[in-house]
N, C-alpha and C positions, 0 to 999 in steps of 0.2 A: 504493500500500500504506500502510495507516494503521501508525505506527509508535505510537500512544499505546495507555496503558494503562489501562484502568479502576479504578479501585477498587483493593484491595490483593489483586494477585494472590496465590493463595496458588504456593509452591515446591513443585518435584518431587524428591525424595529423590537429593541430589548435586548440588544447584543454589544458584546464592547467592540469596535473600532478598527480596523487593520490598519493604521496610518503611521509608524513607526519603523524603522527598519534597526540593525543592533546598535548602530550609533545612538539612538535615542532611548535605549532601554539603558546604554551606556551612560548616558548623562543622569539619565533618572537615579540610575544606583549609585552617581558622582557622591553623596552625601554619604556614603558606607566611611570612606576612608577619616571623617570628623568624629566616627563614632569613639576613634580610639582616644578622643578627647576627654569621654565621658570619664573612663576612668582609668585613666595615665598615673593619676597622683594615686588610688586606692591599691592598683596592683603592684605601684613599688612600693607600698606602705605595707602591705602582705609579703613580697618575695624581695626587698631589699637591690643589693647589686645584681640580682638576677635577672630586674624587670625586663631590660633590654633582651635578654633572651626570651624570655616569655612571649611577648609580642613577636619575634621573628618565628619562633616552634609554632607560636598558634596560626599565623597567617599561612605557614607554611603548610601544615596539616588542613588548613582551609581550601589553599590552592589543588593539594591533592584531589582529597573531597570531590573538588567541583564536577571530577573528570565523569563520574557517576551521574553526578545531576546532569551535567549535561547529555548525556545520552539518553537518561530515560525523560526528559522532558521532549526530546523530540520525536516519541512518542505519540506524542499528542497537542496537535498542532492547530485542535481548536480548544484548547483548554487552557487557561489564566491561573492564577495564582499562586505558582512556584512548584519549586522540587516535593513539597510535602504533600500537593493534590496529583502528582505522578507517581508520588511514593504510594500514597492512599490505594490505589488503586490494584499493586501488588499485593496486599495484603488482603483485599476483601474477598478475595478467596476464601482465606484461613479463618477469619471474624469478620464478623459485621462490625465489632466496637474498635476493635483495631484500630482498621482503615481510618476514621474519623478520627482516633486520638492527635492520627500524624498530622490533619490538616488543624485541627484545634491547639495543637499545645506549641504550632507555625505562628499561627495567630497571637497566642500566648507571649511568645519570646517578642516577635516583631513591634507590637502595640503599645508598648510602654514606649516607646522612643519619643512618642509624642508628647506624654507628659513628661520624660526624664530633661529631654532638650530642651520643653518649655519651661521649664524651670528652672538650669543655666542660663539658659536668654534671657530671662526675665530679673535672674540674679547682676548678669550684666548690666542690665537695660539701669537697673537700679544703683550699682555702681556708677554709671554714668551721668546721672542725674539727680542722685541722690545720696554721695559718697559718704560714706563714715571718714571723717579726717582723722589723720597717724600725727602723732605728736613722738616725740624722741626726749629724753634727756634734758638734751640742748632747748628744746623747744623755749622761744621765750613765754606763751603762756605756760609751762613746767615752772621755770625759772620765778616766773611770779607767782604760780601759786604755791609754789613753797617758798616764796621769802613772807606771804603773810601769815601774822602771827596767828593768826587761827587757827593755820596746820602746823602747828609746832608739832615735830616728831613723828612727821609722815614722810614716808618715801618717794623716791620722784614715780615709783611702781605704781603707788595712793593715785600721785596726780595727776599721771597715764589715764589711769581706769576712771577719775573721775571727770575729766575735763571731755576723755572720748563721750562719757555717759553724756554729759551734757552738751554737746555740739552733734550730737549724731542724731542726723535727721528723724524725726516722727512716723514716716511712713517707713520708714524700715522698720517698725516696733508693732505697728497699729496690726490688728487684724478684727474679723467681723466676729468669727469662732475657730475656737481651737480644741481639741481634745486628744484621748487616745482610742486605738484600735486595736486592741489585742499586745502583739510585738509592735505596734509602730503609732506615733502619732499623726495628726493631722490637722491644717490650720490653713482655714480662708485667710489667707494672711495677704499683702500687695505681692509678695512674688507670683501667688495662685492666680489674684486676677489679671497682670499683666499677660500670665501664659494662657490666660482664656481670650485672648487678643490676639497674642501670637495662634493660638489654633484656628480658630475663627479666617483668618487673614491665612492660613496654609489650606483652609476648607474650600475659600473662595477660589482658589488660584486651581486645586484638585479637581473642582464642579468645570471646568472649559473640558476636563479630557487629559488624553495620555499625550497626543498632539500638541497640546496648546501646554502641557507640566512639564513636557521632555525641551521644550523652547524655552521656558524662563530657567530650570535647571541647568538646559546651556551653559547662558551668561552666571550664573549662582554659582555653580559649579569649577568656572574658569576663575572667577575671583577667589574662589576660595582654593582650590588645587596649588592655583601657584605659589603664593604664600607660604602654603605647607610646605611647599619643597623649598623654596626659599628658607625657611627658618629649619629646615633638615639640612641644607646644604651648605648655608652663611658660615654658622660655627664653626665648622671640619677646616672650611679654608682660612678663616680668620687666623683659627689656634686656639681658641674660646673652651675645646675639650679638653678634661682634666683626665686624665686616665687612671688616676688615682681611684677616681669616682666608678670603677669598674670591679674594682677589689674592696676586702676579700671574695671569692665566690663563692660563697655559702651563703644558703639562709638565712633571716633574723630570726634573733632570737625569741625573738614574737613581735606580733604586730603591729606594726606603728609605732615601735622603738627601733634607734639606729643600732642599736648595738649586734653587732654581729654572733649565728649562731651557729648551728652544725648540723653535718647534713644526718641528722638523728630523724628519727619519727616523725619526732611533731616539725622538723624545718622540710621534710617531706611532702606533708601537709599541705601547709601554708603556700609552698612550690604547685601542689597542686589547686589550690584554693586559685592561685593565680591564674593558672590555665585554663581551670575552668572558665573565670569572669573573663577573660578574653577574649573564649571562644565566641562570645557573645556579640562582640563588635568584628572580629577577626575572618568568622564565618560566612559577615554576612552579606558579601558581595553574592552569593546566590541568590540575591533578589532581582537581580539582572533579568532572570528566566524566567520573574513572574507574568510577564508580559506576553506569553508567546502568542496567544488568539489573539495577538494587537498587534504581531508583526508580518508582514508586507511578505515576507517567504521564512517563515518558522526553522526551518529545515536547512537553511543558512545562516541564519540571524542569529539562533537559540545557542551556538556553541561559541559563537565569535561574541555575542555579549559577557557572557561567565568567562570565558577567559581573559580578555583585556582588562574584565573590571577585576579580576582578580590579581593581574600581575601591576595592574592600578596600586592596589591596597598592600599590595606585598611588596611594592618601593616605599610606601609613604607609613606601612605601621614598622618598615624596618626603620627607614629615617627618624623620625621622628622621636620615638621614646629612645634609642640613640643619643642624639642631642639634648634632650632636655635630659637626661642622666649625667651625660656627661658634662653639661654647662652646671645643672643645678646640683647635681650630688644627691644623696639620699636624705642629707636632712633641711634639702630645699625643696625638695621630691615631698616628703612627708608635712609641707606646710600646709596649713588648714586650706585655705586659696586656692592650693592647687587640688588637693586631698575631692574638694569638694566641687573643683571645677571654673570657680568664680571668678579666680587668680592666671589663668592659663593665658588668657590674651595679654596680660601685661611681662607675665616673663618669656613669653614670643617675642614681644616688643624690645625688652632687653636683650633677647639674644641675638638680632641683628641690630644691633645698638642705636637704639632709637629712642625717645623718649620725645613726654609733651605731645606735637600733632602725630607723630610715629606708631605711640602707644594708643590713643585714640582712632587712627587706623586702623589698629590691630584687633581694639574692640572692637569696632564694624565687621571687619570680619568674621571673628568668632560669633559675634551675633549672627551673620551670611551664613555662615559655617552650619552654627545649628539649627539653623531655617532651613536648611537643604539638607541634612540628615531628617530634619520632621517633614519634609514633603515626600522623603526617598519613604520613611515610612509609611504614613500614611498612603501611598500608592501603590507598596505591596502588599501590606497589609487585609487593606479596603478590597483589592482582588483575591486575597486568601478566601474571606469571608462570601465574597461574591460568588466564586465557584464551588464553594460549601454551600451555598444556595441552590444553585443549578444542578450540581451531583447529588443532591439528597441527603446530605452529612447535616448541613445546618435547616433553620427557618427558614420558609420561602421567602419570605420580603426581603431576603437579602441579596436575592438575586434579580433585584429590578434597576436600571439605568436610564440616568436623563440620554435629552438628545443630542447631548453629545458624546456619550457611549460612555460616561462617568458610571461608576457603583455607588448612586448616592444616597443608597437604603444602606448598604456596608459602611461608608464614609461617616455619615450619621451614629450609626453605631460606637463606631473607631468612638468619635469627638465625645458620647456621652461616658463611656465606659474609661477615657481618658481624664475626664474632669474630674473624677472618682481619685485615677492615680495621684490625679495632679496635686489634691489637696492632702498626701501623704507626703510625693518627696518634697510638695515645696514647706516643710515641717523643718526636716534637719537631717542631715548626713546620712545617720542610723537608719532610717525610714528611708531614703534616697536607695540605698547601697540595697536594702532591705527587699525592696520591687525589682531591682534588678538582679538579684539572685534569684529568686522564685520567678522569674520571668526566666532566666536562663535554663532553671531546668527544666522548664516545658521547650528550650530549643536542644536540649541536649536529648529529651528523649522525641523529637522531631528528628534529628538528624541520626541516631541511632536507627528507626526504624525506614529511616529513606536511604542510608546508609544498604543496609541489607536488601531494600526494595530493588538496587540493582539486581545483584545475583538472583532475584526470584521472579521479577520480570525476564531474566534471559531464559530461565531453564519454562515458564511457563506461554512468556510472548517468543520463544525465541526465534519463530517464523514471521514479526512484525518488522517491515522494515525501518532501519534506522536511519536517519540521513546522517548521523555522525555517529561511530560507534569506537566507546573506548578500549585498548587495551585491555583484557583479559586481567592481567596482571593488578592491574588499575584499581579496577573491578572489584579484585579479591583484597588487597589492600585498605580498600575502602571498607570493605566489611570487618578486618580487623581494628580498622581507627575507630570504628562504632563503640568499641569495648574498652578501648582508650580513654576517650569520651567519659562513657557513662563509669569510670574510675574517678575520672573527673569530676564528677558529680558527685558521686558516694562521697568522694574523701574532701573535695573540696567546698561545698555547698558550706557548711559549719562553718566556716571561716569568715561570712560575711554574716549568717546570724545563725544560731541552733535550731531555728526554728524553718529555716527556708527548704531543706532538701525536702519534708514534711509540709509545707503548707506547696509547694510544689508540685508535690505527688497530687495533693488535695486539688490542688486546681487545675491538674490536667484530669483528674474524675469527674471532673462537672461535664466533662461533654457527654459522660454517657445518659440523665435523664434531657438534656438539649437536644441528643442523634435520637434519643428512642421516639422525643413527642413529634421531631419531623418525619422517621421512619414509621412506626407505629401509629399515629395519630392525623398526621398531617397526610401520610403517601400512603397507609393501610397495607404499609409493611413490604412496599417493591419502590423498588429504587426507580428515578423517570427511565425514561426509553432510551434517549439517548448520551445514557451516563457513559455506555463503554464503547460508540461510537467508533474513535479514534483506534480503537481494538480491532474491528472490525468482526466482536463475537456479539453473545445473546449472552441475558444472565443467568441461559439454563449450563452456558460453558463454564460457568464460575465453578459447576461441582466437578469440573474436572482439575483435582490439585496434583500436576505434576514434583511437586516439590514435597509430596509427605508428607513427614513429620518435622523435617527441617526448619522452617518456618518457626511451628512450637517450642523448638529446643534452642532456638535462636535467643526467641523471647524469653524463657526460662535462665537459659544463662547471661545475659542481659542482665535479670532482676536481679542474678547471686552476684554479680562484679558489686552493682551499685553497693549493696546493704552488705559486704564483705568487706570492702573498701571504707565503707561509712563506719562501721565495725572497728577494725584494723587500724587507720588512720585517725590520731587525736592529737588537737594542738598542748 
């Protein structure tokens, strides 16, 4: 079965778009490589001198990966929303709950980016215009408030903490409500409502289409790319790198202390705590592929998007935590600023030595920066959901599209289910760090089961043709980085909070009554007609499982890595 497409197909009234070609899935997934923005300062605050490795292993193990997705996504050359709705599809053989885990807990991982980003931006937005002033020592209000006699016997430490208190702006303090949520707090505070602006404003621009988001990501994209490499490249040649700052190469001692540890158990850990959060940003240049019923010939497009954007991310997540290790060191690595994200644009700014209009610059960008990570998300995401609509995995409303071939029943969703995140990380660090690990392990057990979705597509599709097919070698490879991964998980989840590998698990179980009330209730228990299409079977060929028992024993040993690892591994 030829999966290419000619020319530009035209769309069926409810259908997304063909107007794309891999340059513009390219641009769209431009915002993947700012991901590793998010948390630069937390993974070397967990693995120390190692960070720099960290990010090069994780991107690398990324790039491998992809070789899989892309194969079995061109597969199906009328279907959207990434590797985990091709993955889905090999396993509905074996389970009916399966299948849907993989496109649900895709969603899972991808969908937080919107409030994680809107809540940097918003931290910037508010630096900008409403900075907390740094007083020193020196400062001459220090100086006068300890020469009055009032504070006799206070430290210049006193007149730091109280002089900030009192010159730091009100709306940095103010909020409408705050409270807690179990492990994490939450707080309509001014960073929440500014990121309800920034979302809003990444809605509007989402609603023209994949046409009209892949043109402004262009230019978004171009502004923000180059910079990156610029501030990866400045420092090497200036001399700006301390090499110092690479040693020793052991773990910390624990986290978020500089003190160097050993590569014992718990610095094991903490090593993996790191890769895991990574793989998070590192991975996920496979959104590239979400697009493929939007591009112009699937079947040429679908391979050359995933790889470019991947060897994209695998120069800029090498560069990058690179230079800022080796300009800032690990106990400029571990400052709260950067820790939390807020601080990243101004020591950019320093390390091509800039200040004043320089640094102001470089906020702009980083605020550019995570406006085109939250449109990259929101555009694959909002398609995850969409063809969870149309395959039968999710709610039907989610698989309806304005006229210009947008998912804005999906889109919608994204925006209310984000406003939810939004008023947890924009609380504090804890709660920040807290949604992105439980948001990871629904991508790690996404990519675990699309991971294997190769090898079970070939032995079951393996008369479908492929327009690009990988390596054999590749193939099998990929099934054992699955188990890698989900080590990842077990051991390192605990590191960003005790409760995540567990509330994780928890929320990638809610799809099973969401699949049952669309398959059972909604569809009266059969999937639409043309869910396996692209196959070219019926779904009376689903009871033919070429692959046995493998499949089950896959999953089985899967679950003993995770909770042997989680076991085993203690910081």
């Amino acid at each position: 079965m030829s999966s290419t497409v000619s020319g530009l197909a035209p769309a069926s009234e409810g259908q997304l778009h063909r107007t794309i070609d891999w340059r513009g899935a390219f641009w769209v997934a431009s915002g993947v490589p700012a991901l590793v923005l998010f948390s630069i300062g937390g993974i070397a605050g967990t693995t120390g001198t190692l960070a720099f490795v960290i990010w090069m292993t994780s991107v690398t193990l990324g790039l491998i990966q992809s070789f899989t997705y892309a194969e079995i996504a061109g597969l199906f050359p009328s279907k959207s929303g990434g590797a985990s709705v091709y993955g889905a599809t090999a396993w509905l053989r074996y389970s009916k709950f399966i299948a849907p885990l993989s496109v649900w807990c895709n969603w899972l991982a991808w969908t937080p980016v919107l409030s994680l980003g809107c809540s940097i931006a918003a931290a910037y937005i508010l630096n900008a215009l409403a900075p907390i002033p740094g007083f020193s020592d020196a400062s001459p209000e220090v100086v006068a408030w300890l020469a009055d006699p009032a504070n006799a016997g206070k430290t210049a430490a006193d007149a730091i903490a109280t002089l900030t208190a009192a010159a730091t702006p009100a709306i940095r303090e103010w909020t409408l409500y705050s409270g807690t949520l179990g492990p994490v707090s939450f707080s309509l505070n001014s960073v929440f409502w500014i990121g309800v602006v920034l979302m809003l404003i990444t809605f509007s621009i989402q609603h023209r289409g994949i046409l009209g988001t892949a043109s402004v990501q262009k230019y978004v994209g171009l502004i923000v790319i180059v910079p990156m490499l610029i501030v990866g490249i400045v420092p090497i040649i200036t001399g700006q790198i301390n090499w110092d700052n690479y040693t020793p190469f052991v773990p910390l001692a624990e986290a978020y202390a500089a003190e160097p540890g050993t590569w014992n158990i718990s610095g094991w850990t903490l090593v993996f705590g790191g890769l895991f959060i990574a793989a998070w940003s590192a991975y996920a240049f496979e959104t590239s592929i979400c697009f493929t019923s939007e591009f112009r010939n699937p079947g040429r497009d679908t391979v050359r998007a995933i790889l470019y954007s991947g060897l994209l991310c695998l120069l800029l997540y090498t560069l990058v935590p690179f230079t800022f290790q080796g300009v800032l060191g690990i106990n400029g690595m571990l400052a709260d600023p950067i820790v939390d994200g807020s601080g990243v644009g101004q020591a950019m700014a320093r390390m091509v030595g800039g200040s004043g209009f320089i640094t102001a610059i470089m906020m702009m960008l980083m605020i550019c920066a995570l406006m085109l990570a939250i449109m990259t998300a929101m555009a694959g995401s909002s398609r995850t959901l969409y063809q969870g609509g149309v395959d039968g995995w999710l709610p039907r409303y989610l698989a309806h599209v304005n006229g210009h071939g947008a998912p804005t029943s999906a889109m919608w969703t994204d925006l209310v289910f984000n406003l939810f995140l939004l008023a947890i990380a924009a609380a504090d660090a804890t709660s920040y760090f807290f949604i992105l690990a439980v948001s990871n392990c629904g991508y790690i057990i996404f990519n675990f089961l699309n991971l294997n979705s190769g090898w079970i597509h070939r032995i079951d599709n393996g008369h479908i043709h492929r327009p690009w097919k990988a390596p054999t070698i590749l193939i099998a490879v990929g099934g054992m980085l699955s188990y890698v991964n989900a080590m990842f998980m077990g051991a390192g989840a605990k590191v960003w909070n005790p409760w995540a590998l567990w509330a994780g698990l928890i929320a990638a179980s809610l799809i099973i009554p969401v699949f049952c009330y669309r398959h059972y209730i909604q569809d009266g228990g059969k999937f639409p007609e043309n869910m396996l299409d692209d196959l070219g079977i019926k779904q009376e060929d689903l009871k033919n499982r070429k692959a046995g028992i493998l499949p089950y024993l896959t999953l089985a040993a899967g679950l003993t890595v995770v909770l042997v690892a989680n076991w085993f591994f203690v910081i």
